[in-house]
Phi, psi and omega in degrees: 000142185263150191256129196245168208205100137353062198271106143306108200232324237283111204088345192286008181293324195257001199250326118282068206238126174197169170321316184251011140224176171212139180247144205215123188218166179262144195312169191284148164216164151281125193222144155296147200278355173279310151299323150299352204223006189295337196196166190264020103348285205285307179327303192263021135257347152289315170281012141306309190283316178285346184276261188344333214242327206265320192273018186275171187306351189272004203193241184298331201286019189163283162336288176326309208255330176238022151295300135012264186304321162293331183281318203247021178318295161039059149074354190260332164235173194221152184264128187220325179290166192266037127298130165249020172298306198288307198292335173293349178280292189319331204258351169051053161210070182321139181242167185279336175274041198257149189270330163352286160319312176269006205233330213247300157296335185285286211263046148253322169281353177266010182262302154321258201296340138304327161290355178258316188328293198302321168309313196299330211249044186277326195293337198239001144332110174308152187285312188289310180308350190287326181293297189283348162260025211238308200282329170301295198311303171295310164340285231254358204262326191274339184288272155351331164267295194322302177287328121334329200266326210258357180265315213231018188205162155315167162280146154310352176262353184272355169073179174046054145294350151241031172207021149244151196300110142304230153240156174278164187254137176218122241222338214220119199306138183273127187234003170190177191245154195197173171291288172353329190254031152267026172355140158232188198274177143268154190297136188316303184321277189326325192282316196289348185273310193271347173260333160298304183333309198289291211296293166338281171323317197289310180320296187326326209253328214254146165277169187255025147205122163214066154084221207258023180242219211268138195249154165294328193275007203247018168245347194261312180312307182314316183294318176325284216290292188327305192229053158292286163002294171273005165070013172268068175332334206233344143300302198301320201280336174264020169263335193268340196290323206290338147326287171318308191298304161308325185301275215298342170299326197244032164103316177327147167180165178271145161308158174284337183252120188272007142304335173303299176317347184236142168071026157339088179306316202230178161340112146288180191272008178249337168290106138313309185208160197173132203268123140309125167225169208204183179268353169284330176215080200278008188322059188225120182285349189258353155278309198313289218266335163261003171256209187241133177298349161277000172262002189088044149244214183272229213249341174135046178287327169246166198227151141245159193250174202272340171320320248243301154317352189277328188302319178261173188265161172298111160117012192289131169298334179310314168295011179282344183292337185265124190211142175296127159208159186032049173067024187231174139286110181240164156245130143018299196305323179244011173305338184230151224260170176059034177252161174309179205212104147314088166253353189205149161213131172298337162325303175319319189317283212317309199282332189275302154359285186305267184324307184291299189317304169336300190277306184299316177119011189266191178219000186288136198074350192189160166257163188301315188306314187291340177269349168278319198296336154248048152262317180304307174312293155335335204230008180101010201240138180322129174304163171252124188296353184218116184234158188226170182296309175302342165274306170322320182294319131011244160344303160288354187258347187271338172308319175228026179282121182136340202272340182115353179269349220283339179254349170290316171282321146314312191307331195269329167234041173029069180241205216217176174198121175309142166285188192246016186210345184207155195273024143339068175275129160258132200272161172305341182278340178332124149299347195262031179233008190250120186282150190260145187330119196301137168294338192281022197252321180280340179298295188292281210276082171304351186258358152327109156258171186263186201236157185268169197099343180240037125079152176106000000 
């Protein structure tokens, strides 16, 4: 019997797409793995298929990112739309069928698994290209455990990391089911141990031009963030300078208007990294679910609330985002339609940066005052003759709020997030801050276990 492969190719005529390139590929299908995976043609429309997969709505293309904003909700935004996937998360009372969740795992391991696909076949890699698809493939397979790891397991910050439940690693391709494809998970060390691997190596491998896909300084950025996670401060602080030092040497900068950085036909000059979308291929859940229907969207499902505002200073440019539509308060950041999906802004760097020199007590690449201070600078507001950690922190929750950080930054820095109706905190370690194994994953697979609180 032939053993057959997944290439998720679907959409990318419009998905890789910029003014100056086009990719024009065929819709999904199943090819045999020995031909897909036969010449470094093919080898690099699989590893496409892994782009495709990674930049879809379960996952950067959206989900990902408003999973985030639900889960860390704390009173500042409200959940309003008739879905009721976004709302159980909001209200952090998750069912084992929710299809979000499970939509979200589904298309992270095939993502995962199109990338070993790519890894297994390097040898038939042109030599000069090799290196760099080798480092795309870890880009994205380390990228995909990371946003797993920080959804589906306790934080790194809950301690007992070698022995609370990751995911499982599945490091080596699946081309058919067997007793093998019965995984079971691995432990959080192990798992955050196995996305340095990925993201390091990739740093190494990747140039610091390679069009709108993974780069070296946008895997050091990754890295940056794994490990603020681990609360390994002084790692995080030489991945993002080397982040920074690379972007910007290659063109990077913050914009002078911060509403510029949003709503993006193309790259602003401020995207490390960012899902294309086009009107052939509009596909971003965080406009769908945060704009208007005078905008092509849905009906206004989040609202902000005014708590949410309390947060900035008077004369912050950052409230320019902010607008009445549908008897509610939005924000901006996802208002208009067929623009990119924000997954890295070099802002984040300065501000990741800023916070590690702060703790260590250091100055590399910068001093903390200066890298807050243009940021603050960016937005009108007065230098600070002093930074303190609470300011640095400050700073950041008003910079990216909206973005996809807000319950990943409770978890790392081990605060809480109010319920929305009683006085009720949920701690950063709550299980009920942990989304649960999808059921058809615990139904098929008997070596699972479910996390706790959703029972099985």
């Amino acid at each position: 019997m032939k053993k057959y492969i997944v290439i998720a190719l679907f959409g990318l005529t419009a998905v890789f797409s910029s003014c100056d390139d086009q990719l024009t590929l065929p819709p999904l299908q199943s090819i045999d793995q020995d031909l897909a995976l036969s010449n470094d043609s093919n080898v690099k429309r699989v590893l496409l298929g892994a782009y495709s997969e990674m930049r879809s709505v379960q996952l950067y293309g959206g989900r990902i990112q408003l999973y985030s904003e639900m889960l860390g909700s704390n009173r500042e935004i409200r959940w309003e739309g008739t879905f009721n996937q976004p709302r159980e998360m909001y209200n952090k009372q998750i069912f084992v069928n929710n299809s979000f969740v499970e939509g979200t795992w589904s298309a992270a391991y095939r993502a995962i698994n199109v990338s070993n696909n790519v890894l297994s076949a390097l040898d038939v890699v042109n030599a000069a290209d090799r290196d760099r698809i080798e480092g795309e493939a870890l880009f994205i397979r380390g990228s995909m455990y990371f946003e797993l790891i920080k959804l589906f397991a306790l934080p790194y910050t809950a301690g007992n990391t070698g022995s609370n439940l990751g995911v499982p690693l599945v490091l080596t391709p699946t081309r058919a089911i067997t007793d093998e494809s019965f995984v079971s998970r691995n432990t959080v060390e192990e798992v955050y141990t196995q996305i340095l691997n990925d993201l390091t190596r990739a740093e190494s491998l990747l140039p610091a031009s390679n069009s709108f896909l993974a780069r070296n300084y946008v895997a050091a950025a990754q890295l940056s963030r794994v490990y603020m996670q681990m609360e390994r401060y002084d790692a995080a602080r030489e991945a993002v300078n080397r982040a920074i030092t690379a972007a910007t040497a290659n063109g990077k900068s913050l914009v002078p208007v911060y509403m510029d950085a949003f709503n993006t036909d193309n790259d602003s000059n401020e995207d490390l990294f960012a899902i294309q979308v086009n009107p052939q291929d509009p596909s971003n859940d965080m406009f769908l679910f945060y704009s208007l229907p005078e905008f092509g969207a849905r009906g206004g499902d989040v609202a902000v609330l005014d708590e949410h505002l309390t947060f900035y200073e008077a004369g912050d440019a950052r409230l320019n985002q902010f607008f009445s539509g549908a008897g509610e308060l939005r924000t901006a950041k996802w208002r208009d339609q067929f623009k990119n999906v924000k997954v890295m802004r070099l802002a984040e760097l300065y501000l990741t940066r800023a916070e590690a020199n702060f703790r260590l007590g250091t100055t590399v690449g910068d001093t903390p005052l200066n890298d807050v201070n243009r940021i603050r600078a960016r937005v009108g507001l007065a230098p600070l003759t002093a930074v303190t950690l609470e300011a640095i922190l400050a700073e950041r929750k008003v910079e990216l709020a909206h973005e996809g950080h807000a319950v990943h930054d409770v978890k790392r820095l081990k605060g809480f997030v109010r319920d929305n109706s009683s006085e009720t905190l949920y701690q950063f370690n709550d299980p009920r801050m942990v989304l649960p194994i999808p059921q058809r994953e615990m139904d098929a697979n008997p070596n699972l276990v479910q996390n706790p609180g959703y029972g099985g």
